[in-house]
LUMTOR-44627 format. One line per 5 residues: number of its first residue (from 1); for each residue x, y, z of C-alpha. Coordinates in Angstrom, 1 decimal. Example, Ala and Ser with C-alpha at 12.3 -4.5 7.8 and 13.67 -1.06 7.14 Angstrom:
BEGIN
1) 12.3 -4.5 7.8  13.7 -1.1 7.1;
REM end
This chain:
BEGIN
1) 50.1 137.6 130.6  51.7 140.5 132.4  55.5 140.6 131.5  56.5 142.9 134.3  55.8 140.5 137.2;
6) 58.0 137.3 137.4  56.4 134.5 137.6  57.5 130.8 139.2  56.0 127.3 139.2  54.5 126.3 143.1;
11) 57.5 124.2 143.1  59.9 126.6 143.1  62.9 127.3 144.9  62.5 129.0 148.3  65.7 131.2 147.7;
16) 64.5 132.0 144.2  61.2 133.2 145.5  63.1 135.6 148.1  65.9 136.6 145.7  62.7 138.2 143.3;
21) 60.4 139.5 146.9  63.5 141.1 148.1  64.2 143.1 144.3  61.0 143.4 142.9  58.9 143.6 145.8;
26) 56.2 141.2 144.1  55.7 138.0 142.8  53.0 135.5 140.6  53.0 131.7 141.8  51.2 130.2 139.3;
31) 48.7 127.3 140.4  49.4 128.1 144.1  46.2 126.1 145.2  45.1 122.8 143.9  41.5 122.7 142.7;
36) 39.9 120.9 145.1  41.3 123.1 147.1  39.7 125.9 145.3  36.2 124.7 145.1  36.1 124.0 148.6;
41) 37.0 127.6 149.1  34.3 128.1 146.7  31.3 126.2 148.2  32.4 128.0 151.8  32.9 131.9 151.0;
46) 30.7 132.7 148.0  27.4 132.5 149.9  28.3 135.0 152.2  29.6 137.2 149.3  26.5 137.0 147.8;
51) 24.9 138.2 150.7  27.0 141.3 151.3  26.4 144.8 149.9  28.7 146.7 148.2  31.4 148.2 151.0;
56) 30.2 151.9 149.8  32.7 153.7 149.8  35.8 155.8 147.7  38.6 153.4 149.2  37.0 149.9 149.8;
61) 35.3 150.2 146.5  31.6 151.2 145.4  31.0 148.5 143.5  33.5 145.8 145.5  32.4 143.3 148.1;
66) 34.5 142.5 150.8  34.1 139.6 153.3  36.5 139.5 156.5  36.7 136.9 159.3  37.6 134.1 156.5;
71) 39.4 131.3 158.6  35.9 131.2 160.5  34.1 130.7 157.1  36.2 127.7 156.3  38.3 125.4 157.5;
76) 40.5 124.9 153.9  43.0 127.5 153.9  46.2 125.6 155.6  47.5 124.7 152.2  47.6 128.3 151.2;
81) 48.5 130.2 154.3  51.3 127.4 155.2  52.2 127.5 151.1  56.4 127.4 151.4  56.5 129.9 148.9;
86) 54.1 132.0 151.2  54.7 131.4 154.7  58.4 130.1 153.7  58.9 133.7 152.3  57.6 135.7 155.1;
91) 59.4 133.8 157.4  62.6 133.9 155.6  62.2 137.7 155.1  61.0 139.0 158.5  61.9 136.6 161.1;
96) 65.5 138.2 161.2  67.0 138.5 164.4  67.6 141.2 166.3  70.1 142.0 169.5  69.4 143.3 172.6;
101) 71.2 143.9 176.0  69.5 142.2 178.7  71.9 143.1 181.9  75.5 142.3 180.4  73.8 139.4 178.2;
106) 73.3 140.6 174.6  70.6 138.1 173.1  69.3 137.7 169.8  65.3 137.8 169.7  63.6 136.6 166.8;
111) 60.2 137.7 166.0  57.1 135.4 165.1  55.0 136.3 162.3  51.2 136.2 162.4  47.8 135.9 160.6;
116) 46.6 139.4 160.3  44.1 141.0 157.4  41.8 138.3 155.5  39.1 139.3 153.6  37.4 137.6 150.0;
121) 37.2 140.3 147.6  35.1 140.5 144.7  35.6 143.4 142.1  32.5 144.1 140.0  31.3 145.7 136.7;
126) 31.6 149.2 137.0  34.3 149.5 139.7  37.2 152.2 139.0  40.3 151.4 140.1  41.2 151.7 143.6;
131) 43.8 154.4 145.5  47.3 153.2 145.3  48.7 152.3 148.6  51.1 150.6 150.8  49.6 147.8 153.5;
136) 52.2 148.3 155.9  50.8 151.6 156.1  49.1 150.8 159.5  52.3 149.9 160.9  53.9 153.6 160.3;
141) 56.6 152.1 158.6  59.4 154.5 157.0  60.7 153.3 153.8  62.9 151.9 152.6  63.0 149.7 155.8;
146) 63.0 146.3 157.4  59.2 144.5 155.9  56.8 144.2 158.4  54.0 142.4 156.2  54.1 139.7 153.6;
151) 50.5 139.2 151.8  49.4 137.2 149.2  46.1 137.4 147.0  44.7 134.1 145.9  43.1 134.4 143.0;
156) 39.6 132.2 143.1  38.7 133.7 139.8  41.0 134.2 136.5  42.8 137.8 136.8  43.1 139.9 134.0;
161) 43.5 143.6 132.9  40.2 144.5 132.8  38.7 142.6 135.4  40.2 144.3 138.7  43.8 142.2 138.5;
166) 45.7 144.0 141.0  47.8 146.9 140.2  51.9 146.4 141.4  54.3 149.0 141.1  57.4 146.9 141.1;
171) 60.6 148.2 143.2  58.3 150.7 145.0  59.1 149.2 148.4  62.7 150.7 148.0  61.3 154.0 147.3;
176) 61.4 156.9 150.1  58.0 158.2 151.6  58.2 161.3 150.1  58.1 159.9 146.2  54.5 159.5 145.5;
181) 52.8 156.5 143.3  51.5 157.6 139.4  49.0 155.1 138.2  50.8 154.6 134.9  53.6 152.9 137.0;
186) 51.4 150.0 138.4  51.0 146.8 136.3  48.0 144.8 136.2  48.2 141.6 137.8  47.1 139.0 135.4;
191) 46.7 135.1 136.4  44.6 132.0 136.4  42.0 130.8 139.5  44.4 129.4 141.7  47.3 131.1 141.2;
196) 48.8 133.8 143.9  50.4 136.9 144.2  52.7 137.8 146.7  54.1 140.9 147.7  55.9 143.2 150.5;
201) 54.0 145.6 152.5  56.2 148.1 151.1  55.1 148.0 147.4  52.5 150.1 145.9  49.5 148.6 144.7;
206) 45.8 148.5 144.6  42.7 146.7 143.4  42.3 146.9 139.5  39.3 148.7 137.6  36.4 146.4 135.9;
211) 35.2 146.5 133.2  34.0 143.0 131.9  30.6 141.8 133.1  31.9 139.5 135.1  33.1 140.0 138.6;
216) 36.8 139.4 139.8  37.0 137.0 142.8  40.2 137.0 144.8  41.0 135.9 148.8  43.6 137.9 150.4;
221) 45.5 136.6 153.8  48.5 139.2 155.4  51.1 138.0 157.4  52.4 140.6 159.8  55.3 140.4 162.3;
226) 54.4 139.1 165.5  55.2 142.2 167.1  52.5 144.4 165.8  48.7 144.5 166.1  46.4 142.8 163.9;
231) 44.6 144.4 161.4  41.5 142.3 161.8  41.1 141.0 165.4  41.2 137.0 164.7  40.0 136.2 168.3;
236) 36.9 137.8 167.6  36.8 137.4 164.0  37.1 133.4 164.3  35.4 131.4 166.9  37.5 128.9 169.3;
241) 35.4 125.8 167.8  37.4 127.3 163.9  40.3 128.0 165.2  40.1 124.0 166.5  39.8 122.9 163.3;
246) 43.1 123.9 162.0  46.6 122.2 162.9  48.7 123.9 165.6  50.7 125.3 162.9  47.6 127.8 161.9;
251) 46.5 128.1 165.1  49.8 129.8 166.3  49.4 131.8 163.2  45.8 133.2 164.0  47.3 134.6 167.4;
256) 47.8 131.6 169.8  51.5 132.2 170.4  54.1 134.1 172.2  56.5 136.1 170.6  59.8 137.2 171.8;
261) 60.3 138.9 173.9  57.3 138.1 175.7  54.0 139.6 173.7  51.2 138.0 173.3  51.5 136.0 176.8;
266) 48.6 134.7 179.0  49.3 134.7 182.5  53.2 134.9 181.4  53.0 131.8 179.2  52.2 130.1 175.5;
271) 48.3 131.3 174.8  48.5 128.0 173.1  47.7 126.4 176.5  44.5 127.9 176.9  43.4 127.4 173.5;
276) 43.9 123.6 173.9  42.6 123.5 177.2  38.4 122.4 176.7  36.9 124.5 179.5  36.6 121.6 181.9;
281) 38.3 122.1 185.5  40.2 124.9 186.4  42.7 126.9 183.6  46.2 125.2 182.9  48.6 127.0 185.2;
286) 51.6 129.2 184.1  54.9 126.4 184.1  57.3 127.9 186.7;
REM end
């Protein structure tokens, strides 16, 4: 097992999961996901990796297969997105405040975080290792700065070193943007079917070379402030009858909610509305 990554039981300590995000920009939580959990997960996404082709390209991966739109494909990820180590973390970590004037009133607005980027990945025989990058890329982040992602990768297949584990660079989210990332700096990410890693939007990192015969399988869900786009467009990507089947919790997650100070909105109030609202009779009205 990799000794450069710490690693913590699912029943860990919210503050001790922070303390390790906030230094080493990454994280293992071993046995993250139960294993009915993970079959379930399982039965729903590997026919429709079966069915894809290889992405086909020099960044997604030549011999990788990628599947997005994954809360549509199954309705058994609540215990992993909501996971307190996962959603606890990204909450604890983003969601700080931040103070504005509003006439002579100064207010303190805190942001929402959201569902953004999910895709099932599987690495297979042959694949190199991929570019190493930053996620919150997309943002234009400058770094060192305030994280505007948290993202875990499940891993629905055993992770190791020469499967495709994913590569880390610990600490790298503290680095400036002008200090580049060396591939002998990354660490393989190595962990059993189930377990998760966790890391900032910051840190370097990148899917892991193959070269076993036997193809690394892992499920990746971002969580992005609420104040930024989504990478993947989850009111397309995931039909209202999937989004339905989750608890409100998930649902605000996906998109249905408002963040402060207003984004989001539909007709100037909670999406949510509308999403509960089953298409008979006229559209709930804003609340004055």
């Amino acid at each position: 097992m990799t000794a450069g990554l710490r690693r913590v039981a699912p029943d860990s300590g919210l503050d001790e999961a922070v303390e390790i995000l906030e230094r080493d920009g990454a994280l293992v939580v071993e046995d993250l996901a139960d294993a009915d959990t993970l079959k379930a997960l399982w039965e729903d996404l590997s026919p429709a990796l079966e069915a894809r082709d290889y992405s086909g390209d020099w960044y997604n991966g030549t011999r990788t297969r990628r599947v997005s739109s994954v809360f549509a494909r199954t309705d058994r990820l609540t215990p992993v997105v909501t996971h307190p180590l996962f959603l606890g973390s990204a909450r604890r970590i983003m969601q700080q405040p931040v103070h504005v004037w509003i006439g002579r009133s100064r207010t303190a607005l805190v942001p929402t975080v959201q569902i953004s980027g999910t895709q099932a990945i599987q690495i297979h025989q042959g694949q190199g290792k991929q570019p190493l990058h930053r996620d919150d890329a997309l943002h234009l982040r400058r770094h060192p700065g305030p994280t505007s992602r948290v993202q875990l990768m499940l891993a629905l297949s055993d992770f190791t070193a020469d499967n495709g584990g994913t590569l880390v660079i610990p600490g790298s989210h503290h680095w400036d943007d002008e200090r580049p990332p060396h591939a002998e700096e990354a660490i393989p990410t190595e962990m059993r079917a189930g377990s998760g890693l966790i890391w900032l939007g910051g840190v370097y990192h990148g899917g892991g070379a193959n070269t076993t015969d036997t193809p690394r399988t892992g499920l990746t869900i971002a969580l992005d402030l609420g104040n930024l786009r989504q990478e993947e467009n989850q009111y397309l990507a995931v039909p209202r009858e999937s989004v339905l089947a989750y608890p409100e919790e998930v649902r605000r997650l996906l998109g249905y909610d408002r963040c402060p100070p207003g984004l989001g909105w539909y007709e100037m109030d909670d999406p949510y509305l509308l999403l509960e609202h089953d298409g008979t009779g006229p559209r709930p009205a804003p609340v004055p």
